[in-house]
DRENTORKE-443923 format. One line per field, with one value per residue (C-alpha): residue number from 0; residue in one letter; x, y, z. Coordinates in steps of 0.05 Angstrom, whole numbers, plus 5000, padded with zeros to 4 digits. Each point is the difference from the previous one (the first is absolute). Example, Ala and Ser with C-alpha at 12.3 -4.5 7.8 and 13.67 -1.06 7.14 Angstrom:
BEGIN
seq	c(0, 1)
type	c(A, S)
X	c(5246, 5027)
Y	c(4910, 5069)
Z	c(5156, 4987)
end
This chain:
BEGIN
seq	c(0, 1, 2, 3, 4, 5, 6, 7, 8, 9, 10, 11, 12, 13, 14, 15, 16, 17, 18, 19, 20, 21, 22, 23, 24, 25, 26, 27, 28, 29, 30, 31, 32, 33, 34, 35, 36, 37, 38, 39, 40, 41, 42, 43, 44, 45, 46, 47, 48, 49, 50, 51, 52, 53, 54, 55, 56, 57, 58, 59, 60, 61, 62, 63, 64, 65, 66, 67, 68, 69, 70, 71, 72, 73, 74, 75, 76, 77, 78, 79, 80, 81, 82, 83, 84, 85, 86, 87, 88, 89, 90, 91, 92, 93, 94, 95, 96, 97, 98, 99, 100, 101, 102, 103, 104, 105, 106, 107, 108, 109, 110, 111, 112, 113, 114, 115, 116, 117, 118, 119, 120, 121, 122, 123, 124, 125, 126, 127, 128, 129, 130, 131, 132, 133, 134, 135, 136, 137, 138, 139, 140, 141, 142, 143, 144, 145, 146, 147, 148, 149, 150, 151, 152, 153, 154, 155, 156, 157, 158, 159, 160, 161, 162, 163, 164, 165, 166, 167, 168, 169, 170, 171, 172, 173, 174, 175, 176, 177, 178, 179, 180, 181, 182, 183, 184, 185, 186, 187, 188, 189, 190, 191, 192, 193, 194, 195, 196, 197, 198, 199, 200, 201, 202, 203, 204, 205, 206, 207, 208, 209, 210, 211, 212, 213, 214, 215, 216, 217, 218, 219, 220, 221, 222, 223, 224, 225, 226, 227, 228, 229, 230, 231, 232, 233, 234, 235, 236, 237, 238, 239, 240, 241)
type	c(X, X, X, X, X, X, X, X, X, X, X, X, X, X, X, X, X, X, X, X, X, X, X, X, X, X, X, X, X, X, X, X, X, X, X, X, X, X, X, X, X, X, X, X, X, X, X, X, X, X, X, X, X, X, X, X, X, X, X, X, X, X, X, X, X, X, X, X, X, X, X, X, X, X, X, X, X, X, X, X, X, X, X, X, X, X, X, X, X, X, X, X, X, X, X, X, X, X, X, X, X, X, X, X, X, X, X, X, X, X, X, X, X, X, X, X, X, X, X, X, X, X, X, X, X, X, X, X, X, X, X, X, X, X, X, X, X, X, X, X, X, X, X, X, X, X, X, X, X, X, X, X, X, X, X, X, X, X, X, X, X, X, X, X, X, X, X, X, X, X, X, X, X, X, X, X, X, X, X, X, X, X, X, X, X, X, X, X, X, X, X, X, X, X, X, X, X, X, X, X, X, X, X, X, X, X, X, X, X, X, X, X, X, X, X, X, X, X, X, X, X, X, X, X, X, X, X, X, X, X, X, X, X, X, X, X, X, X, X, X, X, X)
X	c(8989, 5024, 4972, 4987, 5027, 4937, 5037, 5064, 5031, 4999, 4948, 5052, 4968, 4977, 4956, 4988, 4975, 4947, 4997, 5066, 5030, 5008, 5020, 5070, 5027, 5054, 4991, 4996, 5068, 5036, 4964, 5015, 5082, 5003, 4975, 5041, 5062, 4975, 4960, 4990, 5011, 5001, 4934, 4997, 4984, 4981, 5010, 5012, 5019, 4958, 4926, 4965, 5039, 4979, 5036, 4987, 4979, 4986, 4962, 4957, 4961, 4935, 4960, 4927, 4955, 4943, 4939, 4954, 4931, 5014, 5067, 5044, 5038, 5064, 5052, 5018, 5066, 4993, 5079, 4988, 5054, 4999, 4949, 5038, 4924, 4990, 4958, 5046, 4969, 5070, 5029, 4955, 5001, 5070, 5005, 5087, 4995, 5042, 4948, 4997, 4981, 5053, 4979, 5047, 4968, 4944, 5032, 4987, 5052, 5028, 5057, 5021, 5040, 4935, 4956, 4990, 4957, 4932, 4963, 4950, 5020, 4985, 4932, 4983, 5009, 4944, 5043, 5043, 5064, 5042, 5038, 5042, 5060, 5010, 5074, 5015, 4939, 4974, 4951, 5014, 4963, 5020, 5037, 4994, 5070, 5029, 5072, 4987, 4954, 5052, 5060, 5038, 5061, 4949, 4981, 4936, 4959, 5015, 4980, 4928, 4980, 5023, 4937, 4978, 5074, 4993, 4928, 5017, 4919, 5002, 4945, 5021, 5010, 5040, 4991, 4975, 4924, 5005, 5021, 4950, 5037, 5037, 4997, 4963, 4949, 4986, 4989, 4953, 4958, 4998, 4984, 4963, 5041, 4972, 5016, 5007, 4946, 4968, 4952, 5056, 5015, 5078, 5003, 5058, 5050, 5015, 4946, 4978, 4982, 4931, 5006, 4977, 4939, 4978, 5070, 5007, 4955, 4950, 5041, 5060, 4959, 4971, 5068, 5030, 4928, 5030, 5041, 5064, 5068, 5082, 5022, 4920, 4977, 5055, 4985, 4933, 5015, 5047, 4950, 4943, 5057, 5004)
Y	c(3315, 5025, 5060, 4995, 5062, 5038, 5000, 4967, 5030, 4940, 4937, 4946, 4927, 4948, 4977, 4934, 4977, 4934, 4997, 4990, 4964, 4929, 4969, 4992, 5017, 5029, 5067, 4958, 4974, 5066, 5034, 4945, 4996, 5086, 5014, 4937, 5025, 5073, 5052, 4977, 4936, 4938, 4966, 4933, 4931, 4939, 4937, 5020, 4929, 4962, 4976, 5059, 5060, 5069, 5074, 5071, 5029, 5065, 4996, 4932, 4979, 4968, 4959, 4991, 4960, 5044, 4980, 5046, 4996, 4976, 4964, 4962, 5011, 5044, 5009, 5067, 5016, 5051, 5032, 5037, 5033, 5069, 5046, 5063, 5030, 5071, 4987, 4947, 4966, 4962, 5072, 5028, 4934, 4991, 5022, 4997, 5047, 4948, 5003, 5064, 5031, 5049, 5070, 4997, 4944, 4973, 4918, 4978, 4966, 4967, 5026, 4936, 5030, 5026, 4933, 4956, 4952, 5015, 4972, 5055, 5026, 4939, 4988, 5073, 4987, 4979, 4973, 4953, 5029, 5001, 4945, 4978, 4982, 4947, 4996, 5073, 5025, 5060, 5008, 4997, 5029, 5030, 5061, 5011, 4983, 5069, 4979, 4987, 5066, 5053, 4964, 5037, 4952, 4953, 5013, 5045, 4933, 4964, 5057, 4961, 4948, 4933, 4968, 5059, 4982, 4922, 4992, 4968, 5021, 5062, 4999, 5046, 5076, 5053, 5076, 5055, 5005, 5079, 5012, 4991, 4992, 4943, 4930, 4971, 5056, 4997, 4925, 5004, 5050, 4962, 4939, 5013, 4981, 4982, 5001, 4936, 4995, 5076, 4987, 4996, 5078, 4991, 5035, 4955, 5031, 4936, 4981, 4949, 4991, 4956, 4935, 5019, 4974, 4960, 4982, 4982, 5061, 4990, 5041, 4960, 4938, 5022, 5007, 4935, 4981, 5034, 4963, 4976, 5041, 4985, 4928, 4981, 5029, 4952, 4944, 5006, 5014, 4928, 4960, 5026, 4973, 4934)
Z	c(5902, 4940, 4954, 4931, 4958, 4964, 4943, 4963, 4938, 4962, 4996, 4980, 4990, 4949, 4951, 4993, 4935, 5016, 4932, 4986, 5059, 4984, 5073, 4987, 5068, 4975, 5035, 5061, 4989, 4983, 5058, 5050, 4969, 4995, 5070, 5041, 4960, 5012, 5042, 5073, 5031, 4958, 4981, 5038, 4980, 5062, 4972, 4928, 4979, 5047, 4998, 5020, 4975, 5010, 5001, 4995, 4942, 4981, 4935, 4981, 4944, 5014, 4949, 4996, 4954, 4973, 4972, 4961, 4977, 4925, 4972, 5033, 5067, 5009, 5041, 5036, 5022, 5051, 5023, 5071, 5036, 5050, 4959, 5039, 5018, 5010, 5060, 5026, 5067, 5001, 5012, 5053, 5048, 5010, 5065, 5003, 4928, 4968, 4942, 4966, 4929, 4962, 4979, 4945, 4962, 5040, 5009, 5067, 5039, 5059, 5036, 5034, 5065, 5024, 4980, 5060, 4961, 5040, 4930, 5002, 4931, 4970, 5036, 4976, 4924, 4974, 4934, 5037, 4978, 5064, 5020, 5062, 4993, 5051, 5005, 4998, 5044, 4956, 4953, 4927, 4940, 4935, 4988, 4933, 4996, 5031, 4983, 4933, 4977, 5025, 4992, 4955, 4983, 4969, 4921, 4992, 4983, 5065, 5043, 5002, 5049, 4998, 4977, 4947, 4967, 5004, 4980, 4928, 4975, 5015, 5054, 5046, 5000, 5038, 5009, 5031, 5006, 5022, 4930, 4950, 4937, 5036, 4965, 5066, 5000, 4919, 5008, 5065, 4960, 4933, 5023, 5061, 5055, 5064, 5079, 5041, 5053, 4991, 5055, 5048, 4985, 5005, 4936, 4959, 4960, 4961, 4943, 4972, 4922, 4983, 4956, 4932, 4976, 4946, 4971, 4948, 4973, 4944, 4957, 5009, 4987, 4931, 4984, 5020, 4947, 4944, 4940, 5027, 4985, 4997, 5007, 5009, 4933, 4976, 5036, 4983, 4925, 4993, 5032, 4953, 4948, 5020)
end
């Protein structure tokens, strides 16, 4: 079995804005195009053209419809990929150590030459993000795109995951937790971010960001009341004319 390191210089992960995310699937995309073109073995697709199509994937986006106790019902778009856990049960399972997580920066991986594809990773996470790749006979999960962050001969603003740099609302968030004048860490503690699943004690390093409230606020509704301004003032002005 393999040991988990009782400490790692860096906590590098996400946070995922619920708020913001608008189901897109464009992280999805990038994610599934970066990491077949990229790190480790291509991501496979059975039957990508056929009736019943399915693949590996290492980040999904699932949607829910949510109803709460006044207003009308929403829908939640809920992105889930490898949360890279502190306490990582995916880690201390494996019993080839083919999964392992860095001291450096605290992303759990899979080294593939050791992986014999025993499945018990996946049956340990509790969030489902592990998935066999049938044609290759490994497990594959998310790196946090390792040949992207620390490779140098791409310009400063690449050096982010694939889906942080294709996400065209801005929902998701890279950094280092460890440091807390880091963007992810500011945001988690301004807007309360949360873990995935506390119970299960895995501690996450990825976050996740509430929905906001009550939008539009009452404020910004009194002032959508107010007169009109710009083109409406004149609008209003030549009809009052006629």
């Amino acid at each position: 079995m393999t040991t988990l390191p009782t400490a790692t210089e860096k906590k590098l992960g996400l946070v995922i804005d619920l708020d913001t995310c608008v189901g897109c699937q464009a992280c999805v995309i990038n994610c599934k195009e970066w990491n077949t073109s990229g790190h480790g073995a291509p991501l496979s697709d059975e039957d990508a053209y056929g009736a019943e199509p399915h693949g590996t994937f290492l980040n999904r986006v699932h949607s829910y419809e949510a109803q709460p106790e006044t207003g009308c019902s929403q829908t939640v778009h809920f992105p889930k990929s490898c949360l890279h856990c502190e306490d990582a049960p995916c880690v201390t399972v494996c019993p080839t150590g083919a999964s392992y997580k860095r001291t450096e920066d605290g992303i759990v991986l899979v080294n593939e030459n050791d992986c014999m594809g025993c499945g018990l990773c996946a049956w340990a996470c509790p969030y489902g993000a592990r998935e066999m790749d049938m044609l290759a006979g490994v497990m594959k999960k998310c790196t946090l795109c390792i040949d992207r962050i620390y490779n140098e001969n791409l310009p400063e603003e690449d050096r982010i995951p694939a889906c942080v740099r294709t996400c065209p609302s801005g929902a998701r968030h890279f950094g280092d937790f460890a440091d807390p004048d880091s963007e992810v860490s500011k945001l988690v503690a301004e807007r309360g971010g949360f873990d995935l699943m506390p119970e299960m004690g895995t501690s996450p390093v990825n976050k996740y960001l509430p929905r906001i409230k009550d939008t539009p606020s009452k404020a910004r509704l009194e002032e959508k009341s107010t007169e009109p301004k710009g083109f409406l003032a004149w609008l209003d002005k030549a009809l009052e004319a006629l």
